[in-house]
NUVEX-214299 format. One line per 4 residues: number of its first residue (from 1); their letters; for each residue x, y, z of C-alpha. Coordinates in nm, 4 decimals. Example, Ala and Ser with C-alpha at 12.3 -4.5 7.8 and 13.67 -1.06 7.14 Angstrom:
NUVEX-214299
1 = AS = 1.2300/-0.4500/0.7800  1.3670/-0.1060/0.7140
This chain:
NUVEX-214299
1 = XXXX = 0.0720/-2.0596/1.4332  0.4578/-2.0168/1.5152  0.4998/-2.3713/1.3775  0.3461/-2.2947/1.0258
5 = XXXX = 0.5304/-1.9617/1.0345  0.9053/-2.1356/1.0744  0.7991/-2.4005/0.8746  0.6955/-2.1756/0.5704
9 = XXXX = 1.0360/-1.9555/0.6759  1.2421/-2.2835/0.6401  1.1008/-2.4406/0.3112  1.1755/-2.1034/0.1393
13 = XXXX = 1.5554/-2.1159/0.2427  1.5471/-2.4781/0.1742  1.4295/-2.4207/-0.2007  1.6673/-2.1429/-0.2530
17 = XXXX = 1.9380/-2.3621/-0.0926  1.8492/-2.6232/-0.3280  1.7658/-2.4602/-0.6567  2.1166/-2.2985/-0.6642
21 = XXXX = 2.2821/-2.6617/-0.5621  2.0663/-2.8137/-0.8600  2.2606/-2.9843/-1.1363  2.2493/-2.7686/-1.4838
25 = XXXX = 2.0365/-3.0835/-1.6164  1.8015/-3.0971/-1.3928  1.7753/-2.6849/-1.3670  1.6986/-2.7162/-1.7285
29 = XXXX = 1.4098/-2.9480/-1.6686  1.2911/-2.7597/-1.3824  1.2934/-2.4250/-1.5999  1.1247/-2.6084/-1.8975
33 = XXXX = 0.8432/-2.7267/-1.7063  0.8020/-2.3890/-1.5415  0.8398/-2.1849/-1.9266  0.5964/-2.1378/-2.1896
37 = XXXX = 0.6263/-2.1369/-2.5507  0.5408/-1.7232/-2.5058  0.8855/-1.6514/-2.2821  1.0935/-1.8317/-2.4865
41 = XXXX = 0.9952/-1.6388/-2.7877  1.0087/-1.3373/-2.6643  1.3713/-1.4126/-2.4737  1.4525/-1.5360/-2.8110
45 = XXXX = 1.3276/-1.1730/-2.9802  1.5829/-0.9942/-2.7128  1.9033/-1.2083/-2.8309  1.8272/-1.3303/-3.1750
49 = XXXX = 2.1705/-1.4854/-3.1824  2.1997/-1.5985/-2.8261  2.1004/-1.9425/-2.6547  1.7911/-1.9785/-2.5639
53 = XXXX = 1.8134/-2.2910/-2.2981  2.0534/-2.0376/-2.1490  1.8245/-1.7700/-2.1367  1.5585/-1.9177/-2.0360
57 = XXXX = 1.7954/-2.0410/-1.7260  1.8927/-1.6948/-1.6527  1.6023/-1.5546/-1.6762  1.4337/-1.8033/-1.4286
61 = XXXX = 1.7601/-1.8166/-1.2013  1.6753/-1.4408/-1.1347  1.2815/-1.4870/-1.1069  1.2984/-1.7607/-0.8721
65 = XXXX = 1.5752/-1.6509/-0.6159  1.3626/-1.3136/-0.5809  1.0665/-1.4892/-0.5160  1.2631/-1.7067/-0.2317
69 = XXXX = 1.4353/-1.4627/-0.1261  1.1693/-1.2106/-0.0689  0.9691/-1.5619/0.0865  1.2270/-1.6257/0.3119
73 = XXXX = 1.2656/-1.2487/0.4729  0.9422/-1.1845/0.4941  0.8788/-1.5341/0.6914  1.1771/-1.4225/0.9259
77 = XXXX = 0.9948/-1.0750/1.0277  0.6317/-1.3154/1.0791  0.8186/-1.4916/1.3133  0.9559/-1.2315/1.4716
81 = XXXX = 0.6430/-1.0392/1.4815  0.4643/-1.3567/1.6346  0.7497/-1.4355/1.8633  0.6620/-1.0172/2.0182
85 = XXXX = 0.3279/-1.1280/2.0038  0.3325/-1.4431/2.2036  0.5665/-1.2352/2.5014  0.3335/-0.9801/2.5319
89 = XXXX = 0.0681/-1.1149/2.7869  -0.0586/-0.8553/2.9558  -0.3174/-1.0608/3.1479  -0.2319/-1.2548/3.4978
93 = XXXX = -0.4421/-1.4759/3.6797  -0.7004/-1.4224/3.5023  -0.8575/-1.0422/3.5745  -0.4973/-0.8790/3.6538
97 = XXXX = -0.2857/-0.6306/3.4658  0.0834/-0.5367/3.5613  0.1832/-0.1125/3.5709  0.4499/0.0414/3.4100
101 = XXXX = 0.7061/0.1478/3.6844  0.7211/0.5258/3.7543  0.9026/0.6037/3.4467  0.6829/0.4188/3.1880
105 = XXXX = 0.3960/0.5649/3.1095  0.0500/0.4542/3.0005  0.0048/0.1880/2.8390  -0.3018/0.0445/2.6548
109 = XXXX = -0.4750/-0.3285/2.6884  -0.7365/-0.4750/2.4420  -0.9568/-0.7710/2.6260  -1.2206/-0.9417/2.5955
113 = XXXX = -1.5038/-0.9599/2.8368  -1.8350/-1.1456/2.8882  -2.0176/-1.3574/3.1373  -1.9112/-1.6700/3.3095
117 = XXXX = -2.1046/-1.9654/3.1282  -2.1822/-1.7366/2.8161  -1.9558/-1.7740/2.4958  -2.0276/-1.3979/2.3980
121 = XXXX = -1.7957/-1.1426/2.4246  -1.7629/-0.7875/2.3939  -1.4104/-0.5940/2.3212  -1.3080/-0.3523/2.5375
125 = XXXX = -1.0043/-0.1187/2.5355  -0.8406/-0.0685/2.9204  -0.6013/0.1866/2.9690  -0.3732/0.1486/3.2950
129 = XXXX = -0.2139/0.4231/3.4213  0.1528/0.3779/3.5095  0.2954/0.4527/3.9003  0.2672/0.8418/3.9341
133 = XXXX = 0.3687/1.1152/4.1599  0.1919/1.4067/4.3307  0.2664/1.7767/4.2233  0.2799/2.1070/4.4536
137 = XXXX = 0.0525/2.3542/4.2714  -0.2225/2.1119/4.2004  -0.4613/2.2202/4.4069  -0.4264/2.5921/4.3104
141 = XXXX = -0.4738/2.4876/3.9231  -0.7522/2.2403/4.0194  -0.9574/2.5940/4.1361  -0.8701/2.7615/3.8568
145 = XXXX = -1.0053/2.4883/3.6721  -1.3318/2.4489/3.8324  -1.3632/2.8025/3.7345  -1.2869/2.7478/3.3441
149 = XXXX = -1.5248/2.3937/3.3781  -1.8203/2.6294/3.5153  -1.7988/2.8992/3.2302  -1.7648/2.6165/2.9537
153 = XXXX = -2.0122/2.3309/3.0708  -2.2913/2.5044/2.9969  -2.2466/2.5086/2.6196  -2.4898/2.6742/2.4131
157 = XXXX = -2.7584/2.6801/2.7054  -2.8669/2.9939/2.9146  -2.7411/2.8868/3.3090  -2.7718/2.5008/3.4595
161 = XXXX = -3.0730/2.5940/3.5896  -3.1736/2.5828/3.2138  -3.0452/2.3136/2.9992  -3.1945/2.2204/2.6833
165 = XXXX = -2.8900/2.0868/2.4680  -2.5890/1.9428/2.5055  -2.3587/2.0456/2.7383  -1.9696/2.0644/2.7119
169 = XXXX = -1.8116/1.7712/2.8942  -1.4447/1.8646/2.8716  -1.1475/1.5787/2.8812  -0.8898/1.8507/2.9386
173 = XXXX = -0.8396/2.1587/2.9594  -0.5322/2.3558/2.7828  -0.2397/2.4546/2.9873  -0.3358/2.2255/3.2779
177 = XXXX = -0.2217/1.8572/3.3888  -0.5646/1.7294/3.4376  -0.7888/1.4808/3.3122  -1.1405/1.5056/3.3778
181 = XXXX = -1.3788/1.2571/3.4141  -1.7813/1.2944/3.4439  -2.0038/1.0961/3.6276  -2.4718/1.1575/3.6524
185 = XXXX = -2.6644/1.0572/3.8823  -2.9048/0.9794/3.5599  -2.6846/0.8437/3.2834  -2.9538/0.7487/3.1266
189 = XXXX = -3.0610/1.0790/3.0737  -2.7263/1.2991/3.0593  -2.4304/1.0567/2.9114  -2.0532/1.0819/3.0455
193 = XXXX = -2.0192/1.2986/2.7243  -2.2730/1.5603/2.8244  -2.5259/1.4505/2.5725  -2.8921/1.4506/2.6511
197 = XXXX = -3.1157/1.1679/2.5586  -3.4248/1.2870/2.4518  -3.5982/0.9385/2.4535  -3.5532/0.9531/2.8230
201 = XXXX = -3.7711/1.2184/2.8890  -4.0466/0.9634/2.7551  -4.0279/0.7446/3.0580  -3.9956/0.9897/3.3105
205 = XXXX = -4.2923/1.1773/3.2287  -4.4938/0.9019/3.3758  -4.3276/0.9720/3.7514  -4.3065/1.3671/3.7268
209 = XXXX = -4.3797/1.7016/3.5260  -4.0712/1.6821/3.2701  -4.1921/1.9916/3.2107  -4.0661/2.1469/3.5431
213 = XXXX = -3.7193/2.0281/3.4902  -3.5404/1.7543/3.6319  -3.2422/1.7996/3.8863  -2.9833/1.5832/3.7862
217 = XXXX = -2.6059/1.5657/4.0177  -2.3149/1.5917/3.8212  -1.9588/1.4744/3.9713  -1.6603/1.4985/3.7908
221 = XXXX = -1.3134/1.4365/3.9058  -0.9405/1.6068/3.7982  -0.6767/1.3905/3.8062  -0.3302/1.4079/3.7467
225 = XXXX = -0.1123/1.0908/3.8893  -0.2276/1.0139/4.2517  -0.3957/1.3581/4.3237  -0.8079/1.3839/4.2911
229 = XXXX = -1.0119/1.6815/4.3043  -1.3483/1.6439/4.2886  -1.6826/1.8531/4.2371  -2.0254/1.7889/4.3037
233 = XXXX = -2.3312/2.0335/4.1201  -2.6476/1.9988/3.9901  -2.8211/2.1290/3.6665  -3.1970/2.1299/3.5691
237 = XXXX = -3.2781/1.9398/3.2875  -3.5744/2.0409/3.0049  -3.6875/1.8231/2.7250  -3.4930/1.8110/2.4108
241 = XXXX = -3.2393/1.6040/2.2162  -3.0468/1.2205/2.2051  -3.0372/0.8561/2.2963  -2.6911/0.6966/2.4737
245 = XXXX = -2.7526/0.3696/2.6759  -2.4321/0.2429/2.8575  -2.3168/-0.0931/2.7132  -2.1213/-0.3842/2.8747
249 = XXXX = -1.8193/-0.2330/2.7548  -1.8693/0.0880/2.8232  -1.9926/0.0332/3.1913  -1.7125/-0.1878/3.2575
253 = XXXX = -1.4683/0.1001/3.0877  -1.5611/0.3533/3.3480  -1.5396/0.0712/3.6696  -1.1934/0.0247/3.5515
257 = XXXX = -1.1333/0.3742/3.5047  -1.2366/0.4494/3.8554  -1.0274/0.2085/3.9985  -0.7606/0.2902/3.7905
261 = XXXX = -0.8042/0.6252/3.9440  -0.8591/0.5603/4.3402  -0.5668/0.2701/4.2887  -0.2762/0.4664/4.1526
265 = XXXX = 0.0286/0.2967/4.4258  -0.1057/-0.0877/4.3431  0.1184/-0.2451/4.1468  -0.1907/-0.4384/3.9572
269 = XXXX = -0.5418/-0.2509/3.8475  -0.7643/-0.5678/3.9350  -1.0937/-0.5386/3.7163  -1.4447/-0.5901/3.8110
273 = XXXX = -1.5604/-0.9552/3.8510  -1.8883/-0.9226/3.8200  -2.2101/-0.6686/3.7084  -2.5747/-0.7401/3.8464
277 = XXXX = -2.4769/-1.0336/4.0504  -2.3188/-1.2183/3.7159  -1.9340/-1.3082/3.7349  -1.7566/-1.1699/3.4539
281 = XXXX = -1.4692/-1.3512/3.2085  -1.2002/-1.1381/3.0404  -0.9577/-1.2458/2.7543  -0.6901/-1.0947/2.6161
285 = XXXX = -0.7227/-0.9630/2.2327  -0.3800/-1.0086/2.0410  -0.3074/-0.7748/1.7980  -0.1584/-1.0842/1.5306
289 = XXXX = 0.0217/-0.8332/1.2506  0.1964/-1.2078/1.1787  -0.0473/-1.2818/0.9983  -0.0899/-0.9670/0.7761
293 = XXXX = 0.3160/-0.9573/0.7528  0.2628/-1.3284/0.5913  0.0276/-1.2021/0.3655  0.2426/-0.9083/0.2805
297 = XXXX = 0.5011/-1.1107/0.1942  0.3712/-1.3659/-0.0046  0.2039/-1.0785/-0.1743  0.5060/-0.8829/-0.2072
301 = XXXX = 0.6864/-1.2311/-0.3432  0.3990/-1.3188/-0.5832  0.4675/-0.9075/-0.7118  0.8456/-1.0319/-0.7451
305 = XXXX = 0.8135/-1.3226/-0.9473  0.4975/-1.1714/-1.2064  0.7156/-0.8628/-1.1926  0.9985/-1.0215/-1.3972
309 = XXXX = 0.7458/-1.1602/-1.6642  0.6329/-0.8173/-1.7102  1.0086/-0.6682/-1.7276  1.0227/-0.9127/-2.0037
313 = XXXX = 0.7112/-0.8022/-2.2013  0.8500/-0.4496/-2.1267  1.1478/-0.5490/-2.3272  0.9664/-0.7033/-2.5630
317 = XXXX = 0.7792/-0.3997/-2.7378  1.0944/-0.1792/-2.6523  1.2460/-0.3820/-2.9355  0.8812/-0.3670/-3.1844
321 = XXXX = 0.9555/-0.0467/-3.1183  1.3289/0.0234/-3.2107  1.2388/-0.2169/-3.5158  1.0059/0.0309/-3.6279
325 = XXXX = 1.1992/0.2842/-3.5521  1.4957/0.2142/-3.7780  1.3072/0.0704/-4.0920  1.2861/0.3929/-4.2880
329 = XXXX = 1.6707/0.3834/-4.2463  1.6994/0.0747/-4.3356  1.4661/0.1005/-4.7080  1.6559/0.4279/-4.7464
333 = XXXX = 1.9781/0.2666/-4.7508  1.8456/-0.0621/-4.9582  1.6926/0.1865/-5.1890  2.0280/0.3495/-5.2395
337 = XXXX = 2.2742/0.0805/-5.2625  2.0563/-0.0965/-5.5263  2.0327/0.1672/-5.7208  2.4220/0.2079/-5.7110
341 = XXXX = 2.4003/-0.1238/-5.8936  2.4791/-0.3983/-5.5758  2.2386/-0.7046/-5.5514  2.0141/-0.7890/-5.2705
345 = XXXX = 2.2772/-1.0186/-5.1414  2.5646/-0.7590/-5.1595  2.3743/-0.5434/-4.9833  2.2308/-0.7461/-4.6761
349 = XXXX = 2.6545/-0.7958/-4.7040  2.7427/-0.4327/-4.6790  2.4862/-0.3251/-4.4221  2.6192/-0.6135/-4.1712
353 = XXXX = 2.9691/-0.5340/-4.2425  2.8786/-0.1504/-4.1445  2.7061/-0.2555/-3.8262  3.0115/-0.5084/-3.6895
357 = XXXX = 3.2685/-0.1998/-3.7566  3.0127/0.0261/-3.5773  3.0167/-0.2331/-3.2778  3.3779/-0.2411/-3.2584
361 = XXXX = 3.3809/0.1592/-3.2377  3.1525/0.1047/-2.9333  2.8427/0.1128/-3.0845  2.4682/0.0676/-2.9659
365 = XXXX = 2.3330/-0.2825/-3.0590  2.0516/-0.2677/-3.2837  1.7591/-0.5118/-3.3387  1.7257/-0.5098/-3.6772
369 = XXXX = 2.0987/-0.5511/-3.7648  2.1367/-0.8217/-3.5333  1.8681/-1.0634/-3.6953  2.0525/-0.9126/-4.0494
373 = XXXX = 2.3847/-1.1047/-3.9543  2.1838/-1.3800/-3.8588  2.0715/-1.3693/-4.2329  2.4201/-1.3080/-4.3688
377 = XXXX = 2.5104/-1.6085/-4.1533  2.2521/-1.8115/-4.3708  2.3423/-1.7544/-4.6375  2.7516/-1.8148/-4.6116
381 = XXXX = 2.6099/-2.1350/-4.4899  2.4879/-2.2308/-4.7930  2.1095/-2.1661/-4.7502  1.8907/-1.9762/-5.0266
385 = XXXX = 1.8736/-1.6467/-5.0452  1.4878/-1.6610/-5.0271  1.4605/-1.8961/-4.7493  1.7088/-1.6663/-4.5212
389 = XXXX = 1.5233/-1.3352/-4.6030  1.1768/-1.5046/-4.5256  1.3301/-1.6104/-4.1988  1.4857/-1.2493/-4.0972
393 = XXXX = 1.1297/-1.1193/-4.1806  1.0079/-1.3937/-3.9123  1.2936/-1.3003/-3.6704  1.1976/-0.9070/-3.6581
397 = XXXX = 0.8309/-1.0307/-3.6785  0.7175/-0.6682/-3.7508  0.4523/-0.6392/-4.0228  0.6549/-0.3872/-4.2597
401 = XXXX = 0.9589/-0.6340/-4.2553  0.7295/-0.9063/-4.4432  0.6069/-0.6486/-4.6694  0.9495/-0.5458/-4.7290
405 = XXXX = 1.0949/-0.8752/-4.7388  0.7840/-0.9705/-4.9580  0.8871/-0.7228/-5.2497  1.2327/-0.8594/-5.2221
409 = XXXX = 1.1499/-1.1905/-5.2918  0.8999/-1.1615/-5.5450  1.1474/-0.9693/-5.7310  1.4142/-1.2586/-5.6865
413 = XXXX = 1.2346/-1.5508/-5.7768  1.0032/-1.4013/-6.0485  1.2660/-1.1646/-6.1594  1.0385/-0.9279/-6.1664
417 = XXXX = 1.2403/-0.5607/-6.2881  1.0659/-0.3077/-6.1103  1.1600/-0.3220/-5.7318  1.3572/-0.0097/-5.7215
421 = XXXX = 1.0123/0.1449/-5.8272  0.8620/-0.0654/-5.5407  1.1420/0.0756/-5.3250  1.1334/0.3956/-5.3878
425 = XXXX = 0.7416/0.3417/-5.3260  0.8234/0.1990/-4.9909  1.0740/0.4281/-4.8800  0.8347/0.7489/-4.9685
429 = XXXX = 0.5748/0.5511/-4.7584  0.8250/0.4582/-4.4597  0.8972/0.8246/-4.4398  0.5477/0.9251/-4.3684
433 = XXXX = 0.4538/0.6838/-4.1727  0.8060/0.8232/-3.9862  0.6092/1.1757/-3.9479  0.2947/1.0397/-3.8543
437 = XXXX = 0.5267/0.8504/-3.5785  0.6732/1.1763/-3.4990  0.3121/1.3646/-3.4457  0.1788/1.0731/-3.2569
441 = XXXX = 0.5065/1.1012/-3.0297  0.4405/1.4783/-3.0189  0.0836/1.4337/-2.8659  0.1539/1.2076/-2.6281
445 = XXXX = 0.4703/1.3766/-2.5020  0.1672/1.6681/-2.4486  -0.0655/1.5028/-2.3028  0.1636/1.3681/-2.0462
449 = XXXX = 0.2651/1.7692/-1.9669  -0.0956/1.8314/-1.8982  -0.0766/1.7105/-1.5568  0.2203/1.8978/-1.4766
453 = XXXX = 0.1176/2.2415/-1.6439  -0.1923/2.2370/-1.4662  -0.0112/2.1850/-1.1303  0.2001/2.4909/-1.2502
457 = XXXX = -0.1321/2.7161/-1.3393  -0.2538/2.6359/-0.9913  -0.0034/2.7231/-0.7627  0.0186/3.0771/-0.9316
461 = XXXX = -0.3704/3.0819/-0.8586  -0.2464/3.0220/-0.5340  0.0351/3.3053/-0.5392  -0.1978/3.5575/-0.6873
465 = XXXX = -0.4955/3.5475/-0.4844  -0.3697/3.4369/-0.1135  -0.1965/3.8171/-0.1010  -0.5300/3.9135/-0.2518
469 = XXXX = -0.7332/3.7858/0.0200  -0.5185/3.9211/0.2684  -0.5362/4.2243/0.1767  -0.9187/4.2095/0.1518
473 = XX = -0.9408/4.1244/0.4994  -0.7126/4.3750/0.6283
């Protein structure tokens, strides 16, 4: 797996090594053949009057190196993750496991373990103690805590001369070192968590009167580094309550725990070799986070490169919506410089003249004006009035720029005398559909405050009636 990983690490630095050494020409190919007629219209949309070969270059220079980039760095933390992962063996000779020195702590081991000469295996989770040291007051707290186990054990039940329900099989105990561990001379029927299998009951009733009570030793053992205190008692045991059978895993759990116990100055905890007479096989279970880092990244790379496309589309109905945005300027002013007296032409004229001095005063770059000196541009080349409006209408590619553009040219090439009616029509319809704009705007500005507001009206629920309850239960 460390192969593929470096492999996969090197071919994304080799692409991004070689894409940025790629001649322009052959860039240009590459960037063709990875473009679709969609991006290059809508790169064409953002800069009417810019090249679109070089857009398109740009746009996939940036796409590209994030995608290899992003590649590359996440294939250098697999490796590194898989190089940890490789180092790690925990394992020696087979059924051994190396301590932390004094100074290490715990530390935790995931094998697996089954049956010489049978493929199964079960996981199992060993936890080896690192070297300790013995403490002074241990054996004072360890009587204090027999004292605390004997008052809790018992749970819910009467005395341990009466138990009917679960009893209380405590780990720990606050404010002491220990760790306790549990141990029945019927595990069947009490488990190491001080649960009571009911189903049990069932197959002892054909030896003896269940009904009697059964007398079942209980052992458990504090710990704390290399010191062991431990307690022998015995509780009587009445029908009622749960199943819990000992698996492979858990059986061999608790050898290992014993021996990590009774073991503590051996430098290695060896585990058992064998249950029942049948030799037992452990291996090792590697945590491989290489593999979900690989994933990650080529996720996270994928995200990159679709990420751009999306910026693009972003960009794209930013402009529908600026164009929309300034077209009841725009009649407003064609309404009142025709009827001023200037012609079509002279106006198209005027309003690009306005927007380069606006430009050189540091202006914002509009849209709309931008495909209107493309138009100007047309026509001081020599091409028909017509012909250059019809294109700027397919340039903004808004709906209400053909209708506008529409009216103009009908009333050019049919001479048609009525389109300052039709634009004083248009402009009293471009102002309302302005409002309407405005309300839609409004609502959704609301909406998106609902959220927030409603955060607002619950934390002074919260203000209000937390004093409220306090006092009430004061």
């Amino acid at each position: 797996m460390l192969t593929v990983y470096i492999f996969t690490g090197i071919l994304g630095l080799a692409f991004t090594l070689i894409y940025k050494r790629l001649p322009q020409k052959n860039r240009i190919e590459l960037v063709r053949r990875l473009s679709n007629d969609r991006i290059a219209a809508e790169l064409k949309k953002l800069s009417p009057s810019g090249d679109t070969v070089s857009d398109l270059v740009s746009f996939f220079d940036r796409r590209l190196t994030l995608f290899a980039l992003a590649f590359t760095l996440g294939s250098v933390l697999v490796i590194a993750s898989e190089i940890k992962t490789l180092e790690s063996n925990e394992l020696l000779e087979g059924n051994m496991i190396k301590r932390n020195t004094y100074t290490g702590g715990k530390k935790d081991v995931r094998l697996k373990v089954g049956r010489a000469g049978d493929e199964e295996r079960e996981e199992v989770d060993i936890t080896v103690s690192d070297k300790g040291y013995t403490h002074d007051e241990l054996i004072r707290m360890a009587a204090e805590a027999d004292e605390l186990i004997a008052d809790s054990m018992p749970a819910d039940n009467i005395s341990t001369d009466e138990i009917v329900s679960d009893m209380t099989f405590a780990t720990s105990i606050p404010g002491y070192p220990f760790k306790i561990s549990w141990r029945t001379t019927d595990p069947l029927l009490i488990g190491k968590d001080g649960r009571i299998d009911q189903g049990r009951f069932e197959k002892l009733k054909e030896k003896r009167n269940i009904y009697e009570g059964i007398g079942v030793g209980i052992h458990y053992e504090l710990t704390y580094e290399d010191f062991v205190h431990e307690t022998d008692l015995t509780v009587r045991v009445f029908p009622e309550n749960m199943n819990n059978e000992m698996s492979l895993s858990e059986y061999v759990r608790e050898l290992a725990h014993e021996k990590d116990v009774n073991e503590r100055k051996e430098d290695y905890l060896k585990l058992p070799e064998e249950i029942d007479g049948q030799l037992l096989v452990y291996e090792e279970v590697k945590d491989r986070k290489s593999v979900i880092l690989l994933i990650l990244t080529l996720v996270t790379a994928l995200g990159l490169y679709v990420r751009e496309g999306e910026e693009l589309k972003r960009k794209v109905k930013e402009r529908e919506k600026e164009l929309i945005s300034d077209y009841p300027q725009m009649v407003n002013k064609f309404l009142l410089f025709y009827s001023a007296g200037l012609t079509t032409r002279g106006i198209v004229k005027k309003l690009s003249r306005e927007y380069r001095i606006s430009l050189e005063k540091g202006g914002k770059r509009r849209f709309l004006y931008e495909e209107m000196l493309i138009c100007e541009g047309h026509m001081n080349e020599g091409m028909g009035e017509i012909t250059a409006y019809e294109i700027f209408a397919a340039g903004c590619g808004i709906h209400k720029y053909r209708h506008f553009i529409s009216l103009v040219t009908q009333a050019i090439g049919k001479g048609r005398s009525d389109l300052l009616i039709q634009l004083e029509r248009e402009a009293s319809d471009a102002f309302q559909d302005r409002k309407n704009r405005a309300r839609e705007l409004g609502e959704e500005a609301g909406t998106k405050l609902l959220f927030p507001m409603l955060m607002m009206l619950l934390t002074v629920l919260i203000i209000v009636m937390v004093p409220a309850f306090i006092s009430f239960r004061f």
